[in-house]
C-alpha positions in Angstrom: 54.5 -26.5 -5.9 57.7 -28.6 -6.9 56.4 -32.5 -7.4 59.8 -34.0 -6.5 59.0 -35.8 -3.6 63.0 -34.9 -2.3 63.1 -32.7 1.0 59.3 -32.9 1.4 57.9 -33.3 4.5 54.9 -36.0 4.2 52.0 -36.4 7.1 50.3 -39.9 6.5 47.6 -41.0 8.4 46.5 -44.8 9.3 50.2 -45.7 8.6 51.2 -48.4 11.1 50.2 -51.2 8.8 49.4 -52.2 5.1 48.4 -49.3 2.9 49.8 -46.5 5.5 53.2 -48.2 6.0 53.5 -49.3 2.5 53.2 -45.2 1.5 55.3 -44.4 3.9 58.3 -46.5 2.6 58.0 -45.6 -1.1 57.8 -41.9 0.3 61.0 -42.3 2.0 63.1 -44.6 -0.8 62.0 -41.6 -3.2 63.8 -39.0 -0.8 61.2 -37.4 1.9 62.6 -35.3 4.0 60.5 -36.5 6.6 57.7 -39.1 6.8 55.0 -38.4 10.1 53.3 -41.3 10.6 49.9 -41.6 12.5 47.4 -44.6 14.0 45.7 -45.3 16.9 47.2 -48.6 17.0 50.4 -47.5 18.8 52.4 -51.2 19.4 52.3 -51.3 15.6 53.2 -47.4 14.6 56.0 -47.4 17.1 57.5 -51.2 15.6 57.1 -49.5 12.4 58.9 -46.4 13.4 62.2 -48.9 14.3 62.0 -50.7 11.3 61.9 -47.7 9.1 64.4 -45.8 11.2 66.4 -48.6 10.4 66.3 -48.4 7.1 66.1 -44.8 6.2 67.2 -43.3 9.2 66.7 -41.9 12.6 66.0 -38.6 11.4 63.5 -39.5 8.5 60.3 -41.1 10.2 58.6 -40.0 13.7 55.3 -42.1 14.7 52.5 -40.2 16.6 49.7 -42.0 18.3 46.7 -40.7 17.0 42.8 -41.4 16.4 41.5 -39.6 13.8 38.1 -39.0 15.0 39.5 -36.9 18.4 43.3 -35.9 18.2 43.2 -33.5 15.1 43.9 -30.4 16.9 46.4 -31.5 19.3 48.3 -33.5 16.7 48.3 -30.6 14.1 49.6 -28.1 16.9 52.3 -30.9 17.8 53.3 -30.9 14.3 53.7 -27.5 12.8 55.2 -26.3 16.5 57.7 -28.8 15.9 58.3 -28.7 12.2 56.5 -25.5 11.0 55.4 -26.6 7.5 54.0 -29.8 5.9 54.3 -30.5 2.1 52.0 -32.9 1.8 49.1 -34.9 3.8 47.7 -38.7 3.1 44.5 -39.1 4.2 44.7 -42.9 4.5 43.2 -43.9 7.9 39.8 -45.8 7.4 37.2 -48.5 8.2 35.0 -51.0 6.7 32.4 -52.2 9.3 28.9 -52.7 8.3 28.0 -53.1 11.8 28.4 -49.2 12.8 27.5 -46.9 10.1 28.4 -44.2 12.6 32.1 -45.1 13.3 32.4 -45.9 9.4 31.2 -42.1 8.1 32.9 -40.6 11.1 36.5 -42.3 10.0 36.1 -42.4 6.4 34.5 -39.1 5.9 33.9 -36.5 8.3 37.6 -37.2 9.8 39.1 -37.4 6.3 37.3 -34.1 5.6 38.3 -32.5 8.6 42.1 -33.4 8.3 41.6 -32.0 4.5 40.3 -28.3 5.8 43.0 -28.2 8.4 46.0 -28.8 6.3 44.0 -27.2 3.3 43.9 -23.5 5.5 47.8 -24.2 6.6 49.5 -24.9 3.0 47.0 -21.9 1.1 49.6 -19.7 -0.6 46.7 -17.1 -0.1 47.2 -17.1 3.9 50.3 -17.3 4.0 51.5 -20.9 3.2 53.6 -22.2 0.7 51.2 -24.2 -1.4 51.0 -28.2 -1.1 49.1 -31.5 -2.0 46.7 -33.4 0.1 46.0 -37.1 -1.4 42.8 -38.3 -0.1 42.2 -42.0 0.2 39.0 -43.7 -1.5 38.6 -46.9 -2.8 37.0 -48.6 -6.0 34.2 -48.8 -4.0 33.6 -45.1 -4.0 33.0 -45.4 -7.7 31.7 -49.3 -8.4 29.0 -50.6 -6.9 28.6 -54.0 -5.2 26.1 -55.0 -2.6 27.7 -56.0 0.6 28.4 -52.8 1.9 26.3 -49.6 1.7 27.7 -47.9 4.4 31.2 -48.3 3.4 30.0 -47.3 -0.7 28.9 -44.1 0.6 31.8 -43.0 2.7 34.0 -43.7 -0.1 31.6 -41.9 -2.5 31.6 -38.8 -0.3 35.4 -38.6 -0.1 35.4 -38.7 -4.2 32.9 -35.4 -4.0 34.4 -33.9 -1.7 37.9 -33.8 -2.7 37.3 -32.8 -6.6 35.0 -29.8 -5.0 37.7 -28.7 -2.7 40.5 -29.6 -5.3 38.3 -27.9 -7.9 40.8 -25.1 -10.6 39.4 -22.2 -9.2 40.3 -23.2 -5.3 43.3 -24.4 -6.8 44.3 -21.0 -8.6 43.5 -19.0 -5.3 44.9 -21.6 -2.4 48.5 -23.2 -4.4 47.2 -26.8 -2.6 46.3 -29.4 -5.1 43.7 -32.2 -3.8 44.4 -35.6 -5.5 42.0 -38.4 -4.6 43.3 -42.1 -4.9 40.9 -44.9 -5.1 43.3 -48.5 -4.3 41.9 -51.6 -5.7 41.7 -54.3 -3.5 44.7 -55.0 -1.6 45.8 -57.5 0.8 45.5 -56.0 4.3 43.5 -56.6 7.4 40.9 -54.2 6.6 40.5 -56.1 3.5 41.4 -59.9 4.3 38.6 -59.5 7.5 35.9 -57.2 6.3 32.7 -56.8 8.7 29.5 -56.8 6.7 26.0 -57.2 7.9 24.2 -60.1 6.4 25.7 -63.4 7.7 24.2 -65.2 5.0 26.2 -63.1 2.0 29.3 -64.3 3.1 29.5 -67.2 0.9 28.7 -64.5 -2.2 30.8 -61.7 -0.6 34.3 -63.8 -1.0 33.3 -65.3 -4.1 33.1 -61.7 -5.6 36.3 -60.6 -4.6 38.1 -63.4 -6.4 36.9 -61.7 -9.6 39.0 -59.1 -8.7 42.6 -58.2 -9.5 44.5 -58.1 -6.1 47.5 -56.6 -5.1 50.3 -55.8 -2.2 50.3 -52.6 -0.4 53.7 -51.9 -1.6 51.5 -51.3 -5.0 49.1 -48.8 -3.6 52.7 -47.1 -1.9 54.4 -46.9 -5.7 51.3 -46.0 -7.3 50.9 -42.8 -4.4 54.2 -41.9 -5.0 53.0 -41.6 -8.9 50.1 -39.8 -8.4 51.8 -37.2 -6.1 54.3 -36.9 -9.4 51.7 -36.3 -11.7 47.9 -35.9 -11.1 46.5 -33.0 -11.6 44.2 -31.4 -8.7 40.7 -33.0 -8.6 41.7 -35.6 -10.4 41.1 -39.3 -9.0 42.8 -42.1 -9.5 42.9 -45.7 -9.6 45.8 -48.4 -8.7 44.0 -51.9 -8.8 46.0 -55.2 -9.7 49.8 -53.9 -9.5 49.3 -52.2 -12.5 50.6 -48.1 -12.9 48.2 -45.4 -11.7 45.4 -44.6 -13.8 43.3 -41.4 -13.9 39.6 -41.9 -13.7 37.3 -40.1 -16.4 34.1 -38.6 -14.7 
């Protein structure tokens, strides 16, 4: 499949705010076709929809309200009845509270990996698609360890396995759909700026950890998507972390 991201038609999910929105904008100033964006927060995904519309226009962005966890079918029938194939999916949507380990694993991981098989059976060249990518969204935490939040590490972990498994050669040689997995370094965005974790007392420790680390915008994770969509191979994973270019991970 052709890596020009011109006349593609991109499905992006958590993208009514800071990493989601920030994809979908580089997506669109690079030439998408179409940009589909979904969240469950609906006052924000439909004030994004007129800003972008704006800017790129009317034609190029449509918001759907959607929770990951429960509106997969419904939204994917919604979308290929209305534009028959998608080019490319962004598993973005996720969490980080320490406080429900069953929300966090359902969002970050079983969602994520649901989304993945869905679009995964649609785009197979081997079924009758035309091939396509699917970027799956991890973090640095699903590769570095820190101790504030287990349940969030292993969701991210899982999303790492997962997605070089699925996006593994032989798949790749039979299905045409590459599987790309980006890890974001931390980036300043309410999931970020107001994590939940557990122990009270490891606040203090918690913030003074992440100023050791290299922040950046969301408009960095949304260039750095754009490059990984351009040229990473399928299972490969790859890290954007302090505004610098994307960088593919050894493992």
């Amino acid at each position: 499949m052709a890596r020009d991201v011109k006349g593609k038609i991109v499905v992006i999910t958590g993208a009514a705010d800071g990493l989601g929105l920030a994809i979908a904008k580089s997506f669109l100033q690079k030439g998408a076709k179409l940009v589909i964006g979904l969240d469950v927060n609906e006052k924000a995904g439909k004030e994004a929809e007129v800003s972008l519309k704006s800017e790129y226009g009317d034609d190029r962005i449509i918001f759907y309200k959607c929770n990951v966890q429960t509106d997969l079918e419904a939204i994917y029938d919604k979308i290929v009845a209305e534009y028959k194939n998608v080019d490319l999916l962004i598993n973005n949507a996720g969490v980080l509270d320490e406080f429900n380990i069953r929300r966090t694993i359902e969002v970050n991981t079983i969602a994520l990996m649901e989304w993945t098989v869905k679009f995964y059976e649609h785009m197979r060249i081997d079924k009758g698609g035309r091939g396509g990518t699917i970027i799956n969204v991890s973090s640095i935490y699903g590769y570095r360890i820190a101790p504030y939040s287990p349940y969030y590490h292993a969701s991210k972990f899982a999303v790492i396995g997962f997605s070089r498994s699925l996006g593994h050669e032989d798949n790749f040689k039979r299905s045409g759909v590459r599987i790309v997995t980006l890890c974001p370094g931390l980036t300043h965005t309410n999931l970020a700026n107001h994590p939940k974790i557990k122990e009270e007392d490891m606040v203090p420790q918690y913030k003074e950890c992440l100023l050791a680390y290299d922040w950046q915008a969301p408009e960095d994770i949304g260039r750095g998507t754009v490059e990984i969509f351009e040229k990473g191979e399928t299972a490969t994973v790859w890290l954007v972390e302090g505004a610098r270019s994307a960088e593919k991970l050894k493992f």
